[in-house]
N, C-alpha and C positions, 0 to 999 in steps of 0.2 A: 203563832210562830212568826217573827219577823224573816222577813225580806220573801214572801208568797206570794206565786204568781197563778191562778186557777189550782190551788189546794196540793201546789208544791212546792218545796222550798228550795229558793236559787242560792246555792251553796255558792258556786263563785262571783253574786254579788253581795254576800255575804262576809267573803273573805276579800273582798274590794273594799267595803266600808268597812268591817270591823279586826274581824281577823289575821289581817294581814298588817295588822299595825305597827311598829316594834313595838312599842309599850307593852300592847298583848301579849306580843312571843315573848318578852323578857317573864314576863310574869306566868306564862306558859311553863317554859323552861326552871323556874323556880317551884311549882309547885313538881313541876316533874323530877327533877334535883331531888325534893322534899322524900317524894315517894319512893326512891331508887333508896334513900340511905335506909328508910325502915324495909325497904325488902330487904336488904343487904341483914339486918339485923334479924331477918324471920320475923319481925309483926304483923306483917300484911305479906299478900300473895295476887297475884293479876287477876282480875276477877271475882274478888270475894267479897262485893260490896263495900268494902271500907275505904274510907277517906283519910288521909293525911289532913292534920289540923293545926295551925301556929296555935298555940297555948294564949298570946297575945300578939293580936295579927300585923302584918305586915303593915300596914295602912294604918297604926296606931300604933308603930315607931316598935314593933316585936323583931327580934329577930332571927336571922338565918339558920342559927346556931340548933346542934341536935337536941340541947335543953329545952329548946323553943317547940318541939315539935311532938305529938302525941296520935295515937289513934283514937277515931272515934268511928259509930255508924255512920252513915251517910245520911239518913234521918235525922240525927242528932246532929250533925254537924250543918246542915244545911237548913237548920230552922233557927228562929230566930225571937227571943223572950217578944211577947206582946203586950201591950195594954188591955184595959177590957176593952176598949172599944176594936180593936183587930191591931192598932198603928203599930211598928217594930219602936221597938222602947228606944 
């Protein structure tokens, strides 16, 4: 786990170096935005393991748009195709 001091972790040097960035909160705030319109629609619910997913992601010019956006598992959304040898493709 980053930023551990004797097998705890310092949440507000944490949010000193990484989370407290704007970049982060913008993109914070985006996935969160994400998840509010499919609660709003009844596809997900707080709690129920599912991930909000851009169909093609932001960081490869996807966009914001409801089109853009789908459920998935949380497994499935947060793995990623491999080669044989383990590298993400």
């Amino acid at each position: 786990m980053p930023y551990q001091t004797n097998g705890k972790r310092d949440y507000k040097k944490q949010y000193e170096k990484y989370d407290g960035k704007d970049s982060v909160k913008k993109d914070r705030a985006s996935r969160n935005g994400a998840r509010r319109i499919m609660e709003r629609e009844g596809k997900v619910t707080k709690g129920d393991g599912k991930d909000v997913d851009h169909k093609k992601p932001l960081s490869k010019g996807g966009g914001k748009s409801r089109s853009n956006l789908r459920v998935q598992s949380a497994t499935s959304n947060r793995s990623f195709p491999r080669t044989k040898s383990g590298k993400v493709k």
